[in-house]
C-alpha positions in Angstrom: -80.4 -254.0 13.5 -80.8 -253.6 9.5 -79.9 -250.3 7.7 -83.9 -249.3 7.9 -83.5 -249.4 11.6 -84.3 -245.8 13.0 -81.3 -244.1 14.1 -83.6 -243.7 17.6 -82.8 -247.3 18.5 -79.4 -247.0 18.4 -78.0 -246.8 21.6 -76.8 -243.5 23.2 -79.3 -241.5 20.8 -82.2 -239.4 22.7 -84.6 -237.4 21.7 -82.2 -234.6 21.5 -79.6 -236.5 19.6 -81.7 -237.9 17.0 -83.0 -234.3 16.6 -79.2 -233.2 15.8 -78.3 -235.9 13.4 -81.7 -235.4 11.5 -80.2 -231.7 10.3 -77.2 -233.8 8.8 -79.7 -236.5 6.9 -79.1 -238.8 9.0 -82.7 -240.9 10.4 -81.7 -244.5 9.8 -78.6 -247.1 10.2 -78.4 -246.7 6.2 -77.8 -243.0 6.3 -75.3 -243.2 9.2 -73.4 -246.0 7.2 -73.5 -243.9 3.9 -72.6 -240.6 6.0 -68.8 -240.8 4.5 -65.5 -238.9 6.4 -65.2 -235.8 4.5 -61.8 -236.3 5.3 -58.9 -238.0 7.3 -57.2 -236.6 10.0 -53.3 -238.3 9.3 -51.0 -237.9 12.0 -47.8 -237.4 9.9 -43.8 -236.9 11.2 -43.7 -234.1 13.1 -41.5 -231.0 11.8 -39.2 -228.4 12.7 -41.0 -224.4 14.0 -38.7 -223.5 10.1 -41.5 -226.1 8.2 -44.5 -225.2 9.5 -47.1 -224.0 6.8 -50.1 -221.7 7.9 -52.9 -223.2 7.2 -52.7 -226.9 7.8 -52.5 -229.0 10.6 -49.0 -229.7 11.5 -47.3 -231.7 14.6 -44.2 -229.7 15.7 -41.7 -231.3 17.7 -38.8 -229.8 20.3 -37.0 -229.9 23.4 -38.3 -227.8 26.0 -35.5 -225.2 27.2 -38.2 -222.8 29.0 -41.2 -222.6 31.1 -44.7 -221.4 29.4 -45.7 -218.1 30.3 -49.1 -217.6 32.0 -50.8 -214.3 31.6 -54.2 -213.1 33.0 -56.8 -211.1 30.8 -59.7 -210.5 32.7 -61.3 -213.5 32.8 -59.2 -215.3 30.3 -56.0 -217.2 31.4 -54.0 -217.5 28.4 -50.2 -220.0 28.8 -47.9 -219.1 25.8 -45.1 -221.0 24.7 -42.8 -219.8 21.8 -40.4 -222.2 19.9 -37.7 -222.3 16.9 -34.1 -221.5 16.3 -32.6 -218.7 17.3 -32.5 -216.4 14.3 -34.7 -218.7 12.7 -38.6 -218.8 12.3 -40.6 -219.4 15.3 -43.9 -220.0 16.5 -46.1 -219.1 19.2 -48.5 -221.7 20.9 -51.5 -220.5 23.1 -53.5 -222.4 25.2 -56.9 -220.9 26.7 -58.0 -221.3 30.2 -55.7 -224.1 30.6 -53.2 -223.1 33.1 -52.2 -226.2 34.2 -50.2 -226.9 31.1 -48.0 -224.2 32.6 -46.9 -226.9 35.3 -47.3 -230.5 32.9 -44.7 -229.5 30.7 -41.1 -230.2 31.7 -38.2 -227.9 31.2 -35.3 -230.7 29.2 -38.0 -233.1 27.9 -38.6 -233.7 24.3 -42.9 -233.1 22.8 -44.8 -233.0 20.2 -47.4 -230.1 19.8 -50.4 -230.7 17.2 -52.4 -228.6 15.9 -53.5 -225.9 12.9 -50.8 -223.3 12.4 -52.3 -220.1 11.3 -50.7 -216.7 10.8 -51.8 -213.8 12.1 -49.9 -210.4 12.2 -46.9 -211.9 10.4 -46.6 -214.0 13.2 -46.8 -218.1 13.0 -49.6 -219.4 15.8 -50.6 -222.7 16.6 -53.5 -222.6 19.7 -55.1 -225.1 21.4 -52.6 -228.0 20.3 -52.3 -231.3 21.3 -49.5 -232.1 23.2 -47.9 -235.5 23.2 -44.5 -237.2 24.1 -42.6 -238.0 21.2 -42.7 -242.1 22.4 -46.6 -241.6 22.1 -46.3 -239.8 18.6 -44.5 -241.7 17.0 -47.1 -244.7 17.5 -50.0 -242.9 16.0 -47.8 -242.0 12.8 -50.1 -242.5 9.8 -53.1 -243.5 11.8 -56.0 -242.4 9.8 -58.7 -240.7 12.0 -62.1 -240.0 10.0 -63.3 -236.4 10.2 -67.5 -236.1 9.3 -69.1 -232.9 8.5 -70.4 -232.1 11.5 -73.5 -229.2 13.0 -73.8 -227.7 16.0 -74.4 -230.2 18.7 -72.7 -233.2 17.1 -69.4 -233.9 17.8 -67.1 -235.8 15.7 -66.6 -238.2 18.7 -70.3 -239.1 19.0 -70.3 -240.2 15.0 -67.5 -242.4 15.2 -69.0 -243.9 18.2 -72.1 -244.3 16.5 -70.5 -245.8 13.1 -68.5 -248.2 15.3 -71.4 -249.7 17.2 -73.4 -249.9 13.4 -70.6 -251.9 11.8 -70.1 -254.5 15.2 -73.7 -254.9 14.7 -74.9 -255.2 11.2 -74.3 -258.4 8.6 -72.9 -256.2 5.8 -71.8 -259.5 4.2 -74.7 -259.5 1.8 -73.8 -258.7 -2.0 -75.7 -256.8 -4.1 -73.7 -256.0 -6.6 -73.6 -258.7 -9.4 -70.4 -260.4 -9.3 -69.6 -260.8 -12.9 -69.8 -256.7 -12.4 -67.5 -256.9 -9.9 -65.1 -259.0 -10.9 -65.3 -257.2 -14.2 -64.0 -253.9 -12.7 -62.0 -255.2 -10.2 -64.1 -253.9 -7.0 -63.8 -254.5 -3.4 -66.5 -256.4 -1.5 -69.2 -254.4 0.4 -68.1 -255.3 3.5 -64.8 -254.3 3.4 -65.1 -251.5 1.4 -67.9 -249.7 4.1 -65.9 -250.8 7.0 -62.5 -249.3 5.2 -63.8 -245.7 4.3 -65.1 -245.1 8.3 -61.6 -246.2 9.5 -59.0 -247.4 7.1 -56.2 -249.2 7.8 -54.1 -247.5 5.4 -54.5 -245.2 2.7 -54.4 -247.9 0.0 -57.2 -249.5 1.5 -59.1 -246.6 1.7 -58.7 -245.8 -2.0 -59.5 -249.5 -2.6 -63.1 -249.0 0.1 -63.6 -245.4 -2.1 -63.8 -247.1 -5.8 -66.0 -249.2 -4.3 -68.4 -247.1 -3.0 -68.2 -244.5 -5.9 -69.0 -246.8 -8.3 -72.0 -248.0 -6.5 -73.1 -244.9 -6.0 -72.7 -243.9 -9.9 -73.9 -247.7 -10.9 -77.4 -247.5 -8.9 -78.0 -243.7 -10.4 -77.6 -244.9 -13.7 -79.7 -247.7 -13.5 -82.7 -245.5 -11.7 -82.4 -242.6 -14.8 -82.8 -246.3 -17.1 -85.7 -246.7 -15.1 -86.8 -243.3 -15.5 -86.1 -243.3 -19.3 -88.2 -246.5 -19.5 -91.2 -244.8 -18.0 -91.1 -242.0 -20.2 -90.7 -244.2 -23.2 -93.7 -245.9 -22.7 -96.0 -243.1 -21.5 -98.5 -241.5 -24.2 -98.5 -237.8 -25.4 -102.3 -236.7 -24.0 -101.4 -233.1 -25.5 -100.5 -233.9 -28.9 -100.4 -231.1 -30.7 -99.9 -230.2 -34.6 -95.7 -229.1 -35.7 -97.5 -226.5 -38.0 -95.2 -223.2 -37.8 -96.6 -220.6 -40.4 -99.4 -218.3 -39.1 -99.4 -219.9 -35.7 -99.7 -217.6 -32.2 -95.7 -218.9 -31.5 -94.8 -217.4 -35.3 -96.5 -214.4 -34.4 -94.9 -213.9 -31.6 -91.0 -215.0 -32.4 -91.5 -212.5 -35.7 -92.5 -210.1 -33.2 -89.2 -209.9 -31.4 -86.8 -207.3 -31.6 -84.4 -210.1 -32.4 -84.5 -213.0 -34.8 -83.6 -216.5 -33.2 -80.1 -217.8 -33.5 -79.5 -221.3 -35.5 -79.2 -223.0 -32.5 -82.5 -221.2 -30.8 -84.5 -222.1 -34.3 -82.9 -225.9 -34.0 -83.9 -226.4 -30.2 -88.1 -225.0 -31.1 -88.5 -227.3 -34.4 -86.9 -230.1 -31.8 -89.6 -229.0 -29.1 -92.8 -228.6 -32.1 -91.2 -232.4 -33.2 -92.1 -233.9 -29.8 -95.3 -232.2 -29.2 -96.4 -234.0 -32.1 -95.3 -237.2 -31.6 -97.0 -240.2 -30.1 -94.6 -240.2 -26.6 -94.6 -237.3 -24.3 -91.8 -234.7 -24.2 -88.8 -235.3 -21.6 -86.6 -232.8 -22.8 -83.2 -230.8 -21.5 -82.5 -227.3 -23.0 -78.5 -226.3 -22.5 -77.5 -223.2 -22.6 -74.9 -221.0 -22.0 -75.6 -217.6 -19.9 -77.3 -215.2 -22.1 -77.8 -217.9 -24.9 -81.9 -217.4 -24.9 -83.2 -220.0 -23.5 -86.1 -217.7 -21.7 -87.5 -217.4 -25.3 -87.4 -220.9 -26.3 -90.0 -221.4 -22.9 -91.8 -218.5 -23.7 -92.6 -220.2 -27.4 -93.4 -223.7 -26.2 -95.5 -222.1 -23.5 -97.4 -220.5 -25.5 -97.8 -223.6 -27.9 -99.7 -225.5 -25.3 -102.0 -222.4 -24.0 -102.9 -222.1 -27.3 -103.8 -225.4 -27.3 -106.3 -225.2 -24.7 -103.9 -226.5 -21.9 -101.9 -225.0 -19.0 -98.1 -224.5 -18.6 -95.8 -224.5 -15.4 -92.4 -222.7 -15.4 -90.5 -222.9 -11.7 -87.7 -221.0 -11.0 -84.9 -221.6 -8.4 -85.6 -218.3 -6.3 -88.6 -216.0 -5.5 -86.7 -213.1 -7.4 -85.8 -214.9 -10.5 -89.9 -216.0 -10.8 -90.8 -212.3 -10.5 -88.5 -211.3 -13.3 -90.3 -214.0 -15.0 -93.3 -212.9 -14.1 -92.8 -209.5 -15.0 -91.3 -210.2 -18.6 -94.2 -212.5 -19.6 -96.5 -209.9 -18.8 -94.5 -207.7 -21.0 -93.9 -209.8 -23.7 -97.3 -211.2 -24.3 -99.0 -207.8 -23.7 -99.9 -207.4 -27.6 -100.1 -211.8 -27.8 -103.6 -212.9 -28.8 -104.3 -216.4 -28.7 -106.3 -218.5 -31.4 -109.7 -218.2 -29.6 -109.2 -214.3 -29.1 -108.3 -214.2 -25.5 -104.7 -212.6 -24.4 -102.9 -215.6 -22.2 -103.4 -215.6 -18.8 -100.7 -215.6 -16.5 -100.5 -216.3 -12.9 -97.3 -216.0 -10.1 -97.1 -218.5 -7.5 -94.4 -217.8 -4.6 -94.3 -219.0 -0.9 -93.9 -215.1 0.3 -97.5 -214.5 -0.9 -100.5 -213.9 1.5 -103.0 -216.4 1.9 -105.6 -214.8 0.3 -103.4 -214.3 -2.2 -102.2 -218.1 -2.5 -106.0 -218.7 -2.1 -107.0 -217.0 -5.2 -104.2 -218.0 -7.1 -105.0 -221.9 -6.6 -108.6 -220.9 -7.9 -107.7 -219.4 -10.8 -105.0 -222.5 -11.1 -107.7 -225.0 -10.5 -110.4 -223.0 -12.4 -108.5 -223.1 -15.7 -109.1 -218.9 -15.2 -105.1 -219.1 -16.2 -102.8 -220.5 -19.2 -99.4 -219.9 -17.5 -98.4 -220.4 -14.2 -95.0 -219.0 -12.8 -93.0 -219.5 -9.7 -91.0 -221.3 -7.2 -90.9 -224.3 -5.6 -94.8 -223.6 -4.4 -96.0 -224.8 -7.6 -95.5 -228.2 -6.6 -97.7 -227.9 -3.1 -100.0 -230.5 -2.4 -102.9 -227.3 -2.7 -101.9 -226.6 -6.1 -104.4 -228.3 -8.0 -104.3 -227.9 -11.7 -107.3 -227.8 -13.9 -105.3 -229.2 -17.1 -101.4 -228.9 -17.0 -99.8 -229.7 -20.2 -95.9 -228.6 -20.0 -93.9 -228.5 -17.3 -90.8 -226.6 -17.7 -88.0 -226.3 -14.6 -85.4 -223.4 -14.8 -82.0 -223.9 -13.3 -82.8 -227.6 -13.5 -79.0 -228.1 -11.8 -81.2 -226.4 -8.6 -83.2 -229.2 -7.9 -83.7 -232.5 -7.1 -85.0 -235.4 -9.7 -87.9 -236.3 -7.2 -88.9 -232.7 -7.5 -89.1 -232.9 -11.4 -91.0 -235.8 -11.4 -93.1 -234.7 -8.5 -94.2 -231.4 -10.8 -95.0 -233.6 -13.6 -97.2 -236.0 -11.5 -99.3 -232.7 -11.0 -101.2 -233.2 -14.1 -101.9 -236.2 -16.1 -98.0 -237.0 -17.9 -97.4 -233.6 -19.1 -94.7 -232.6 -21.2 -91.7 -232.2 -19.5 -88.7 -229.4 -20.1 -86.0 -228.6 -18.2 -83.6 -225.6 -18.7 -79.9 -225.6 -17.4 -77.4 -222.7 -17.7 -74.5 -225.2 -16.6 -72.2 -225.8 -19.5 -70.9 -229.6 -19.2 -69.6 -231.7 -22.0 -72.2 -233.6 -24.2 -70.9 -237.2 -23.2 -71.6 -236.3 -19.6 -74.9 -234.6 -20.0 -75.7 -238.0 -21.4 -75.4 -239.7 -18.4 -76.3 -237.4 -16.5 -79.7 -237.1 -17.9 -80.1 -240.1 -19.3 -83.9 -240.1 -18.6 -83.9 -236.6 -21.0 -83.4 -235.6 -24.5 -80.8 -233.1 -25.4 -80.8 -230.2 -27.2 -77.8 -227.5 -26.7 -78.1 -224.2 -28.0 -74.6 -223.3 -28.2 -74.9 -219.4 -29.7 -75.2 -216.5 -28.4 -77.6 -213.9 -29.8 -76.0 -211.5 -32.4 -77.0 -208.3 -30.2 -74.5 -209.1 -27.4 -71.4 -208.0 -27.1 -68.9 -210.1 -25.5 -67.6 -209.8 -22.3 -64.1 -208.0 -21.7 -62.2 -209.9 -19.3 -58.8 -209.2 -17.4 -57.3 -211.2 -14.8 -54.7 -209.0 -12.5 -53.0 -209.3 -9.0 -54.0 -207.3 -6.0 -52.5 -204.3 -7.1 -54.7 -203.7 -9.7 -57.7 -203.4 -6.7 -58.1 -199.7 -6.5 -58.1 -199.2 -10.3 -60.8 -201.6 -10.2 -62.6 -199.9 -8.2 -62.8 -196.6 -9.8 -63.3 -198.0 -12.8 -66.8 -199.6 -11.1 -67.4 -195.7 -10.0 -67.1 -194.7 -13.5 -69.6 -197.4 -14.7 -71.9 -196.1 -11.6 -72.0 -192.7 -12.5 -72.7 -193.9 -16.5 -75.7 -195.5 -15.0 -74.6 -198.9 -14.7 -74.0 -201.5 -11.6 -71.6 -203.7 -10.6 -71.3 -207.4 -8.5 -67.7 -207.9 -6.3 -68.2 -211.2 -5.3 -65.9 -212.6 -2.4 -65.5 -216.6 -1.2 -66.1 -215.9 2.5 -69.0 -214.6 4.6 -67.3 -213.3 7.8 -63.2 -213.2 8.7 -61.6 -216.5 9.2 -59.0 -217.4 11.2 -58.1 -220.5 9.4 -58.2 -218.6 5.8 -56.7 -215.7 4.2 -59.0 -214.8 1.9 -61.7 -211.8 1.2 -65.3 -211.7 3.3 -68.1 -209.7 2.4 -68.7 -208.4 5.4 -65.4 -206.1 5.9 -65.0 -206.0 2.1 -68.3 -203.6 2.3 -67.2 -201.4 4.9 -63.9 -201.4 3.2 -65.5 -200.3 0.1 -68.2 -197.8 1.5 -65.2 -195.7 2.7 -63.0 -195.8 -0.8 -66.5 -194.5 -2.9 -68.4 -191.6 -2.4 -71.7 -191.8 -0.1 -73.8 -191.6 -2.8 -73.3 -194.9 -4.0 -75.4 -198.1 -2.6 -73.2 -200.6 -1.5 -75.2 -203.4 0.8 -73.7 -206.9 0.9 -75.5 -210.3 0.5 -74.7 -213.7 1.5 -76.4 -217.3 2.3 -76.7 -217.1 6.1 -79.0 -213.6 5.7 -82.8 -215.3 5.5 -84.9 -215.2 2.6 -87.0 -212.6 3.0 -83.5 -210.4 3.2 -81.6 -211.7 0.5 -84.8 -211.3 -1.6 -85.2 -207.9 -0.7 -81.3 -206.9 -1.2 -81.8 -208.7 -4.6 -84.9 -206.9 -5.9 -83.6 -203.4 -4.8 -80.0 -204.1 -6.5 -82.4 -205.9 -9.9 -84.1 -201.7 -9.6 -80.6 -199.7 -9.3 -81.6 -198.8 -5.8 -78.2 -200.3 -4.4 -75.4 -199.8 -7.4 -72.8 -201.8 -6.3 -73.7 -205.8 -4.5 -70.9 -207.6 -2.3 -72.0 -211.0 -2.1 -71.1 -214.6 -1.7 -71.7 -217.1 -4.4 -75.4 -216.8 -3.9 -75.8 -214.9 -6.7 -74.4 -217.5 -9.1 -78.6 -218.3 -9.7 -81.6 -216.8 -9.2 -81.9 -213.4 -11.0 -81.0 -210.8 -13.9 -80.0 -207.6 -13.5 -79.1 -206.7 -17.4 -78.1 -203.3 -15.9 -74.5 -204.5 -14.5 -72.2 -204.3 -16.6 -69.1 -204.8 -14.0 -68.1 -208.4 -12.3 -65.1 -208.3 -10.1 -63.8 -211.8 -8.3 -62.1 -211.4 -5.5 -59.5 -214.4 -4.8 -60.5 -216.1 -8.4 -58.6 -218.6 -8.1 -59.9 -220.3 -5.2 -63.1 -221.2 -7.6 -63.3 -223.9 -10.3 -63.7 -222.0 -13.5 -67.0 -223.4 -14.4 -68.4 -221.4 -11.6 -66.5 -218.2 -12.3 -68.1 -218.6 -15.8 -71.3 -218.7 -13.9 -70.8 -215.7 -11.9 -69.6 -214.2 -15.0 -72.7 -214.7 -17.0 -74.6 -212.4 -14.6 -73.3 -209.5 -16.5 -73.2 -208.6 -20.3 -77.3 -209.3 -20.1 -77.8 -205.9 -22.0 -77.0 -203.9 -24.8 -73.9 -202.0 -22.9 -70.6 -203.7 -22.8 -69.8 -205.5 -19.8 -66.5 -206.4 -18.0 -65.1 -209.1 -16.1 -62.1 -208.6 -13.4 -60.7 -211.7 -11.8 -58.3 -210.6 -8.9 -55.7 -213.7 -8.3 -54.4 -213.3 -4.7 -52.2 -215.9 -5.3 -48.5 -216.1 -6.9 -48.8 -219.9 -8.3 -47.9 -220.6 -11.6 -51.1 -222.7 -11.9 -53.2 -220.4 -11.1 -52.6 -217.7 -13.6 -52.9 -220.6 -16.1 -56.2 -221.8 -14.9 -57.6 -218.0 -14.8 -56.0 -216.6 -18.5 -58.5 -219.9 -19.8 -61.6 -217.4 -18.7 -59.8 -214.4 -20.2 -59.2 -216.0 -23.5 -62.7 -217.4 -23.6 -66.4 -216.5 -23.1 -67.7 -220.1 -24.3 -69.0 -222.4 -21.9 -68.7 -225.5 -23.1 -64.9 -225.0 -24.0 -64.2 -223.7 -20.1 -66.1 -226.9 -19.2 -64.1 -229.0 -20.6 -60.5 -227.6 -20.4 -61.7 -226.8 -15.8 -61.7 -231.1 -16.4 -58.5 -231.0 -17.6 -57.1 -228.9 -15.4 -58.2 -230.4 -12.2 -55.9 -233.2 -12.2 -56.8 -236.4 -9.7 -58.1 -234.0 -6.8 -58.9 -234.6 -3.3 -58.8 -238.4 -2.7 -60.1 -238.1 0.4 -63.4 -237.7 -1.0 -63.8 -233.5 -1.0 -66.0 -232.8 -3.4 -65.4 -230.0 -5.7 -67.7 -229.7 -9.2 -70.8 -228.3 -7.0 -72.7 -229.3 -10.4 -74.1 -232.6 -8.5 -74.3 -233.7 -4.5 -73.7 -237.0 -5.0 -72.7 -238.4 -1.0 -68.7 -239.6 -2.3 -68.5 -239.6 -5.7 -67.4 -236.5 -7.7 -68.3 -236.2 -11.3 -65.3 -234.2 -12.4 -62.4 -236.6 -10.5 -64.3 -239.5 -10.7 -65.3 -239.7 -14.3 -63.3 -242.7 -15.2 -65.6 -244.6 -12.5 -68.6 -242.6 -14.0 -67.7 -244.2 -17.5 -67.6 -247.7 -16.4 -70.7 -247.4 -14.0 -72.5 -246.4 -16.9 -71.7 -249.0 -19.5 -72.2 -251.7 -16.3 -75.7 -250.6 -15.7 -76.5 -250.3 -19.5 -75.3 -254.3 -19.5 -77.2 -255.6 -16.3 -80.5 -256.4 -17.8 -83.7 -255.8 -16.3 -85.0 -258.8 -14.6 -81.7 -258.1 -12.1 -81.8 -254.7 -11.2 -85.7 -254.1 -11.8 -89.0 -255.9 -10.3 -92.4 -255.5 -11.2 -95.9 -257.4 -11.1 -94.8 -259.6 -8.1 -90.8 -260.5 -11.0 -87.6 -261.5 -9.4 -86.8 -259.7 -6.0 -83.2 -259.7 -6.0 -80.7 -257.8 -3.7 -80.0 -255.7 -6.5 -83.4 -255.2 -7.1 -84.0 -254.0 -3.9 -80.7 -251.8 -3.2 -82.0 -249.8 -6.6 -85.8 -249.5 -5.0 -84.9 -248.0 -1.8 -82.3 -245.7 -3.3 -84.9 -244.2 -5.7 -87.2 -244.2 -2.6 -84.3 -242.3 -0.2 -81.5 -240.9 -2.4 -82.8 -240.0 -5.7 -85.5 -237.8 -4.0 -82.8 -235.4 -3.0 -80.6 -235.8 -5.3 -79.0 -232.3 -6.9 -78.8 -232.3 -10.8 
């Protein structure tokens, strides 16, 4: 067994099995090694019922001084025990269709009883615990169980198993890390370090196994964007093009606005026009804050190259968002005549299209009948054959994966490549980040928009909140409440959007729309919600986070967060930026539901600021060392255990270790040196980089 070994061959996984662990990514020994615990279960000194905290798994011990209770619902048998002090807190614990641990439990005897305490009605409840005598307990203290993310049909049991039997059997003795690299940074070995994050000894160890792996992780990613960088350093510009500006179709058309470009705007296009010209082709990463026009700055370079006599791609992150597009560029080039007296051409591409209609698109696509070409991720089918495709540009580029980038520019012959990103991070780790890409950061807003007013209250402020979205309704204007949860959970006390909507359909009057979305609905349902709300057919939209990307509705004016505080504020910066899109002012309202300190501090950072950049940067301050159990919060990039906000220190030193390794180590070609290196970096740009989120 090697780590390309299909995960078929292992034993104990059928048909059905393999079927399972394929949802979580898992097809070979390789991704069941580099599956990581998204946590540890850590059986810790048990407590008192006066110590118990809802929310968090707890072992509770006491002396038995009464029998459970056993009670009969129907067809549910239900045994109840309640402990504590008298006069002091107690808790309830409920056991279902278990009625034998009515008779196992003896009446004098000392247990332990593990398991999640929850509140519900006030009242403290643990169900379903483990229960344990307190001899037995107290040998598991501080064991660390790993806990996977897990899908329906794989149990947490069958991965350990699995793990278990891959580490008895595979030689994981083999380095391929350099050792003056390791030495250098004081890493573990490979071997240790895999073995130690499935099932550490200790925590220290496990912090030890983590380093290791995260800086492996960050290491080999740098070294495949050097790669990257290398081929695009080295690769011609087919579509060069003049950096004339006066009395061109783009000058025509930007001194046709209704706006003049902002410094920044002005800085990013002679940057764009500059490589164009030049001799290499154009890899290049607009960042912008929400609302900071970056839309225009495509629209120009666009219409650079289908003046030119060449074709231009622009994919968008969801069907909705590539509509708007669609639409827009229609609009905006309406009066737009290009050099040879034809008006560009412009075509939409989305998977919901017919097949006729798909059909006819590809022929105008393949025909050259079109100049622009606009949609999602079906740009980059294998039918989409472009006659000659000279820019590709990729909104939202934090949406999808490097392989997908370079996939769309392998659809013509090296095109130019640009890539558009609304996610404000600072400069020195967009650098790394997209090291294969040069940077241009347009860091003004246009003059015409008015900032957003933002207020951060408590609970009580709710029902003012809500008429003041009524008031905004009835001035013609809409409004997003986003909550963090989809349905009611019994492990969380926090708003869904599910009751939050029925909730709010009874505070406002009938008249008003209010329709919910969230991430479980399918596609064809969220893009319907979402192009009814982007035409004021539904006024107010309950929704999940979903609507962080993917469309603009410069109608809404109102954003209310419900339970702020349990997002990082570089997402409720996102969230905000989908208001304040028009002319009308626009509000923000974060509602804290918590009474920490902390939290007010974090939140008053959005209220005193509407600039990205600066949120960015202080939401990395403010995070502190984070989950070391290897939960990942920044959302900005999946890597499998590293996170680029905790982990940055580790970032830093991968970098500057990969920019030292030189090539003949990491990098083979023309038959060169095979080394383990070499061939660690070629299968993770074969696996990993292909689904890589940036």
């Amino acid at each position: 067994m090697n780590m390309d070994s299909l995960i078929r061959d292992m034993k104990g996984v059928g048909e059905k099995t393999e079927k399972l662990l394929a949802k979580l990514g898992i097809e070979t020994v390789g991704d069941l090694i580099e599956y990581y615990p998204r946590n540890y279960d850590v059986c810790e000194p048990p407590v008192k019922a006066d110590m118990l905290v809802p929310g968090k798994k707890q072992a509770l011990t006491s002396v038995l001084y009464q029998k459970p209770e056993l009670l009969s619902l129907k067809k549910l048998q239900i045994v109840t025990l309640k402990l504590g002090s008298p006069g002091g807190l107690s808790v309830t614990l409920k056991w279902f269709n278990m009625p034998y641990i009515r008779s196992s439990l003896n009446v004098g005897e000392k247990y332990v009883f593990r398991g999640l305490v929850a509140e519900k009605k006030g009242q403290l409840v643990m169900e379903q615990p483990e229960i344990m005598t307190f001899e037995d307990y107290t040998q598991k203290l501080d064991h660390m169980q790993p806990i996977y993310p897990l899908t329906a049909g794989v149990t947490n049991h069958l991965l350990i198993k699995l793990v278990s039997q891959a580490l008895a059997q595979l030689d994981l003795s083999k380095e391929f890390l350099p050792d003056q690299v390791r030495r250098k940074y004081h890493l573990a070995e490979y071997n240790f370090a895999v073995s130690q994050i499935h099932f550490p000894e200790n925590k220290e160890n496990m912090l030890r196994a983590r380093q290791r792996l995260v800086f492996d992780e960050f290491y080999l990613f740098a070294l495949a964007v050097r790669c990257l960088k290398e081929k695009h350093e080295v690769t011609a510009n087919l579509y060069k093009m003049s950096d004339d500006s006066e009395g061109t179709v783009c000058e025509s058309f930007r001194k046709s606005l209704a706006y003049p470009l902002t410094n920044a705007q002005m800085r990013t296009w002679q940057e764009i026009r500059k490589d164009m010209a030049s001799d290499k082709v154009m890899n290049r990463l607009i960042q912008g804050d929400v609302g900071s026009g970056k839309t225009v700055i495509a629209q120009l370079a666009l219409l650079k190259i289908c003046d030119a006599g060449y074709q231009g791609c622009l994919m968008a992150p969801t069907e909705v968002l590539a509509k708007q597009h669609f639409e827009s560029f229609m609009r905006d080039f309406e009066h737009v005549v290009l050099s040879d007296g034809r008006k560009p051409a412009v075509t939409l591409l989305t998977g919901s299209m017919t097949a006729k209609e798909k059909r006819e698109a590809y022929a105008r696509i393949k025909n050259h009948e079109t100049d622009i070409i606009i949609g999602t991720h079906a740009v980059i089918q294998e039918k989409v054959d472009y006659g000659s495709l000279g820019l590709v540009i990729t909104d939202e580029q934090h949406r999808f994966g490097v392989r997908q980038r370079e996939f769309l520019s392998e659809k013509g012959e090296s095109p130019h490549v640009m890539v558009m990103s609304a996610t404000p991070i600072p400069r020195t780790l967009a650098v790394i980040l997209y090291g294969d890409l040069d940077i241009s950061v347009i860091d003004e807003l246009p003059a015409k928009r008015l900032p957003i007013k933002n207020c951060a209250v408590g609970t009580s402020y709710r029902r003012t909140a809500w008429h003041f979205i009524e008031q905004q309704v009835r001035m013609g204007h809409q409004a997003y409440i986003i909550c963090p949860m989809v349905e009611e959970s019994e492990l969380m006390e926090a708003q869904n959007v599910v009751d939050y909507t029925a909730q709010l359909r009874q505070a406002m009057p009938e008249d008003i729309v209010i329709e919910y979305l969230h991430g479980r609905q399918k596609a064809k349902e969220k893009n319907e919600i979402m192009e009814r709300f982007a035409g004021n057919e539904i006024q107010v939209l309950v929704s999940t986070t979903v609507v962080e990307v993917g469309v603009n509705v410069p109608n809404a004016t109102v954003m209310m967060i419900e339970d702020a505080q349990r997002f990082g504020l570089a997402q409720l910066h996102q969230l905000r930026g989908r208001v304040g899109r028009g002319d009308a002012q626009s509000y923000c309202i974060f509602i804290n539901t918590s009474d920490q300190p902390e939290a007010s501090d974090r939140l008053e950072v959005l209220v005193k600021s509407n600039d990205g950049f600066y949120i960015a940067g202080e939401d990395l301050k403010m995070r502190g060392p984070g989950d070391l159990f290897g939960l990942r919060q920044s959302g900005l990039m999946e890597f499998k255990i590293g996170d680029l906000f905790n982990d940055m220190d580790i970032l830093k030193e991968a970098k500057d270790a990969a920019d030292q390794t030189t090539e003949p180590e990491f990098y083979y070609k023309n038959g060169g040196q095979n080394t383990p290196l070499a061939q660690k970096l070629d299968s993770y740009m074969r696996r990993t980089l292909e689904s890589l989120i940036l």
